[in-house]
Each structure stands twice: as structure tokens, then as C-alpha cells.
TORKOL-4160 file (C-alpha; in steps of 0.2 Angstrom, whole numbers, padded with zeros to 4 digits, m for minus):
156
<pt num="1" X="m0034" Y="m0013" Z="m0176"/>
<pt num="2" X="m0049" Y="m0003" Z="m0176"/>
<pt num="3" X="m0058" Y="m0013" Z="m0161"/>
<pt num="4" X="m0038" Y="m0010" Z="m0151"/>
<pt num="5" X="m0039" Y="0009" Z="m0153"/>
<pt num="6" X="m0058" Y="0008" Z="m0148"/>
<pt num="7" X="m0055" Y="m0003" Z="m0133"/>
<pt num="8" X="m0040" Y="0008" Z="m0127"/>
<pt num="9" X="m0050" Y="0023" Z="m0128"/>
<pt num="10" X="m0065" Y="0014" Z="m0117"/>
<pt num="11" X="m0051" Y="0010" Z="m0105"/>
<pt num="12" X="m0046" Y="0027" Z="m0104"/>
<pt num="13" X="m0060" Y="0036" Z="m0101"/>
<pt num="14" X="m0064" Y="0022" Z="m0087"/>
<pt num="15" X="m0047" Y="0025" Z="m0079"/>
<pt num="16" X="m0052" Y="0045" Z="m0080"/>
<pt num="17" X="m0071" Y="0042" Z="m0073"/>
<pt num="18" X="m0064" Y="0032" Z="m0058"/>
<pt num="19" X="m0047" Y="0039" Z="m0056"/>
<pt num="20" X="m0045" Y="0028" Z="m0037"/>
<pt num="21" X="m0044" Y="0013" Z="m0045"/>
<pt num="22" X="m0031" Y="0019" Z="m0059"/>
<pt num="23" X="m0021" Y="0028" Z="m0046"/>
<pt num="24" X="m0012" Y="0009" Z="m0039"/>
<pt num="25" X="0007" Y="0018" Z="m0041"/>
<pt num="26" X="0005" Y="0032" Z="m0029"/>
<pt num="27" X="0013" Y="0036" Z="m0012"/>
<pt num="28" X="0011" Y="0047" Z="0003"/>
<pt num="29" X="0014" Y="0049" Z="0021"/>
<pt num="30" X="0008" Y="0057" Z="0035"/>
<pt num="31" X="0009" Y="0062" Z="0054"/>
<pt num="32" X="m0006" Y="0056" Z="0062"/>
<pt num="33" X="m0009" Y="0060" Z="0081"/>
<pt num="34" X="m0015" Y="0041" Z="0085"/>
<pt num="35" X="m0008" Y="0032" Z="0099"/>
<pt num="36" X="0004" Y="0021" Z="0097"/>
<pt num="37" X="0007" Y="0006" Z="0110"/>
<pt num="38" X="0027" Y="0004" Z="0111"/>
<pt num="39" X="0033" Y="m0012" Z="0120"/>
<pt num="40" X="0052" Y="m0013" Z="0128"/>
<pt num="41" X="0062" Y="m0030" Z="0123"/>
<pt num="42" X="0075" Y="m0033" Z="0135"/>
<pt num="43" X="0084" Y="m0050" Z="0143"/>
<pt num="44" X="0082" Y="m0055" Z="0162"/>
<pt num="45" X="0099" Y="m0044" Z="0163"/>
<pt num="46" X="0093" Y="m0030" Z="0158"/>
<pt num="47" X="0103" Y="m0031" Z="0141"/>
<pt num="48" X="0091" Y="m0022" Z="0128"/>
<pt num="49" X="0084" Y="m0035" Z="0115"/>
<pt num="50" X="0090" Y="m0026" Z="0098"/>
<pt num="51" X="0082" Y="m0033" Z="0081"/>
<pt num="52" X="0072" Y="m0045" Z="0087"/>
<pt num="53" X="0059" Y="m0053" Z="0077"/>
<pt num="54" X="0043" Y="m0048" Z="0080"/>
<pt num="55" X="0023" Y="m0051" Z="0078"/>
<pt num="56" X="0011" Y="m0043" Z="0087"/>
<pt num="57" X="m0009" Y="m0054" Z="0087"/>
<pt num="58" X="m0023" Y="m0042" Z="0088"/>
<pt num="59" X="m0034" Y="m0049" Z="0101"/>
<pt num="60" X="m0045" Y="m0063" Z="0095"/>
<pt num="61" X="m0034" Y="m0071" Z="0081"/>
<pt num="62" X="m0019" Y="m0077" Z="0087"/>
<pt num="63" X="m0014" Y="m0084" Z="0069"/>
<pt num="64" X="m0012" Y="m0071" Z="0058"/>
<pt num="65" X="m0002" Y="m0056" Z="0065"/>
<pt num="66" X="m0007" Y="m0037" Z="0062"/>
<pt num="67" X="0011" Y="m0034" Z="0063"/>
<pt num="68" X="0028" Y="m0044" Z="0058"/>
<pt num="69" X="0042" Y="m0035" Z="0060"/>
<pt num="70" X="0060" Y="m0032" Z="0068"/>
<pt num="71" X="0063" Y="m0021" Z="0085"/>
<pt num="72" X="0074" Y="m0008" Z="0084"/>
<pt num="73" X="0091" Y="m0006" Z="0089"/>
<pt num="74" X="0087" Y="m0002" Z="0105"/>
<pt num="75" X="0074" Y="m0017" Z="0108"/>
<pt num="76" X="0057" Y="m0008" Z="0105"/>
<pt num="77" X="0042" Y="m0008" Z="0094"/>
<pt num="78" X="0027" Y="0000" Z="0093"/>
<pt num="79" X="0010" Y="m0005" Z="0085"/>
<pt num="80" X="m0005" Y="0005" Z="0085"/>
<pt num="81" X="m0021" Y="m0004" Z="0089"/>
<pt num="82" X="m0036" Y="m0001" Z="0082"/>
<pt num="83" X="m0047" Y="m0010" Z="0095"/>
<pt num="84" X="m0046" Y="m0013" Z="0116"/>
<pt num="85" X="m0040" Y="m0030" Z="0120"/>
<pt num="86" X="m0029" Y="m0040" Z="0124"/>
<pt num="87" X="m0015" Y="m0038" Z="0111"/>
<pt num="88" X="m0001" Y="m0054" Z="0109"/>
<pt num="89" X="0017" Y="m0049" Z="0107"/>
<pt num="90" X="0028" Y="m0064" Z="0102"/>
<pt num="91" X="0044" Y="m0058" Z="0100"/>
<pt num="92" X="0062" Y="m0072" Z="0097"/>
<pt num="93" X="0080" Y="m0068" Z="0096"/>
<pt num="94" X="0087" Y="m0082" Z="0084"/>
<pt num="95" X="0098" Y="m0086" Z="0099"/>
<pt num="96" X="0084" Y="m0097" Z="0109"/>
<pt num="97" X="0075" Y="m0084" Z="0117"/>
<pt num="98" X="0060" Y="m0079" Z="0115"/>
<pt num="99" X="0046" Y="m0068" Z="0124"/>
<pt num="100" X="0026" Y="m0069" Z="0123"/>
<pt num="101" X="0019" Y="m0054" Z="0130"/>
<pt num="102" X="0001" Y="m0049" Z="0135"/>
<pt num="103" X="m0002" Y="m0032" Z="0133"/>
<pt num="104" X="m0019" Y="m0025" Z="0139"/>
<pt num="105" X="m0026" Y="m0009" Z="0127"/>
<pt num="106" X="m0041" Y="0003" Z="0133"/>
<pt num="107" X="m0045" Y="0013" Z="0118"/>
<pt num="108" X="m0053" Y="0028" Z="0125"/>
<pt num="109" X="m0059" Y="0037" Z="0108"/>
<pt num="110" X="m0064" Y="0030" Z="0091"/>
<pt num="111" X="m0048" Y="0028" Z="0080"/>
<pt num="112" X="m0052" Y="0041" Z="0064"/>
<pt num="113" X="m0051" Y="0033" Z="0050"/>
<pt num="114" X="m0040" Y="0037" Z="0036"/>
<pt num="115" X="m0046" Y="0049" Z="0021"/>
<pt num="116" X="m0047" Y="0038" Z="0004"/>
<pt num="117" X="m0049" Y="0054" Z="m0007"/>
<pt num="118" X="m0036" Y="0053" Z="m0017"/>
<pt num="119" X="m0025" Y="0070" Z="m0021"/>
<pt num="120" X="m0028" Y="0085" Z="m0034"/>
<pt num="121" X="m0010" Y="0083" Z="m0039"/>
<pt num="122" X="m0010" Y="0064" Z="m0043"/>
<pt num="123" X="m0029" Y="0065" Z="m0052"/>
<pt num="124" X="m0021" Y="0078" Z="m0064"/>
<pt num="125" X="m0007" Y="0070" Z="m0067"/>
<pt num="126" X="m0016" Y="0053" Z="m0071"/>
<pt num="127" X="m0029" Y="0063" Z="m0083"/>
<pt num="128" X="m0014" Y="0070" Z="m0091"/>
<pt num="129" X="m0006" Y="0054" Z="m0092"/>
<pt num="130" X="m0024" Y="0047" Z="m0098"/>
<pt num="131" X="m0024" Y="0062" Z="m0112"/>
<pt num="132" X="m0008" Y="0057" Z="m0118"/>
<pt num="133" X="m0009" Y="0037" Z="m0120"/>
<pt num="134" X="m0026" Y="0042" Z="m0128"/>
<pt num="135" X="m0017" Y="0053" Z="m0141"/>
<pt num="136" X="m0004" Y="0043" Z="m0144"/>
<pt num="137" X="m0013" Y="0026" Z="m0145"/>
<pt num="138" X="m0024" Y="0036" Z="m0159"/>
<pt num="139" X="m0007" Y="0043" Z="m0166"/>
<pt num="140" X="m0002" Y="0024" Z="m0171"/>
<pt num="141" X="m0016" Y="0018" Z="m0177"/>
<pt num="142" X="m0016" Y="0032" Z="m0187"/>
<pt num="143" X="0001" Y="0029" Z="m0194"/>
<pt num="144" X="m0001" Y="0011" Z="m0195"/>
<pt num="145" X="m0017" Y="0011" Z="m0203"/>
<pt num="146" X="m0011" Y="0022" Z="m0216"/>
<pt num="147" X="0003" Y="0013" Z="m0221"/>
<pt num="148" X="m0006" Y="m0004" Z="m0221"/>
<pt num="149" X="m0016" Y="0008" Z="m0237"/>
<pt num="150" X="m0001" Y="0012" Z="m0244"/>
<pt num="151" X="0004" Y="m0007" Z="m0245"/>
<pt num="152" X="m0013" Y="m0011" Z="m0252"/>
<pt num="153" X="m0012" Y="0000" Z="m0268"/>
<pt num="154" X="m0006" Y="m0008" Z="m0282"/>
<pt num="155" X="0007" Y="m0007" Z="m0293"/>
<pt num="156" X="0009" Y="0004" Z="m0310"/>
């Protein structure tokens, strides 16, 4: 019982010395300014192409798809690249139709990356979180440890 209360106390001071890792449960958003590549689906008619099923193949590696994904209702996607290239767009209806498109990007600026520093508001609330499982974990084996005493007395 002992070596349980020690191990969950080494596990929560890891969690609260590399707070990333232990943060797995989070989420965000963001606008970001990076541009987007948006490609029109449509029929030879002219009839937009709504819902289609979509992967989009960075250029190089045409078997695992950067994107998989449905068009929206009016027959578009967008992708943002993160290199120049030539960028596959393979797009099917379910009804027999289906369009491979080439779509030629010229990145003209680095794409900045994404911060991985993760929030004030969430690192607090995991080392609360952290203080709390500690406490409690120390509360139980407090409790339980004393009652496994109390059955070990003897009888008068």
C-alpha cells in the first residue's frame, strides 16, 4: 500500500514538472493568417459537386493523403500546404465520378509554425488537479491504512 501511495506521488510531481505531456485532454482554436488553397468541385455541366469525397496527396507521396475529408455543400475544399509542389486532389461522388486534380502551390514565405507552449490557464488547472489526486490519494491510504490497524488489534 505504501509503495502505491509512493508511486502516485512520483507520478504526480512528474505530471507537474512536465506539464505537456500530462496536458493530452485539452483543446483550442485559432484564426491563423496562412493561406489556404481552395479547389472548386463541379460536373462537366456545371452542376457543383456537393459532399464529395476527398483526399488531397502532398506532393511526393501519393499514398498516404495529408487530407481525407468531404467537400462542402457547395463542392469546395480547402487545404493549406505546407510546401510548393505539385499537390494531388482525388476527389469521387459514390455515383461513378470521380476527378484527379493537379494543383501547382508556390509557397512564397515560410509557413510559421504553431506555438507548443501550452496555456497559463490549463497548467494551473492540471497542477490543481495534480494537488488534489495527491491529497486525496494520501487521504486513502491514510484511512485505509488505519483501519487495516484497527483490524489487527486483538481482542479483550
Amino acid at each position: 500500500m505504501i509503495r502505491a501511495a509512493a508511486f502516485g506521488v512520483a507520478l504526480a510531481l512528474f505530471a507537474v514538472a512536465f506539464p505537456r505531456q500530462a496536458s493530452a485532454h485539452g483543446t483550442g482554436w485559432r484564426v491563423t493568417d496562412e493561406k489556404a488553397v481552395t479547389v472548386e468541385l463541379y460536373y462537366a455541366d456545371g452542376e457543383q459537386m456537393p459532399f464529395a469525397d476527398v483526399r488531397v496527396f502532398a506532393p511526393g507521396d501519393d499514398k498516404v493523403p495529408v487530407l481525407h475529408g468531404r467537400a462542402d455543400a457547395r463542392g469546395r475544399v480547402a487545404f493549406v500546404p505546407d510546401r510548393g509542389g505539385i499537390w494531388t486532389v482525388a476527389v469521387t461522388d459514390g455515383d461513378g465520378h470521380s476527378i484527379n486534380a493537379s494543383v501547382s502551390v508556390a509557397l512564397d514565405a515560410a509557413i510559421p509554425a504553431m506555438s507548443d507552449r501550452v496555456p497559463l490557464e490549463v497548467r494551473l488547472v492540471l497542477f490543481v488537479s495534480v494537488l488534489a489526486n495527491v491529497a486525496l490519494s494520501l487521504l486513502a491510504w491514510w484511512l485505509l491504512s488505519g483501519r487495516s490497524r484497527q483490524r489487527a488489534l486483538p481482542a479483550e
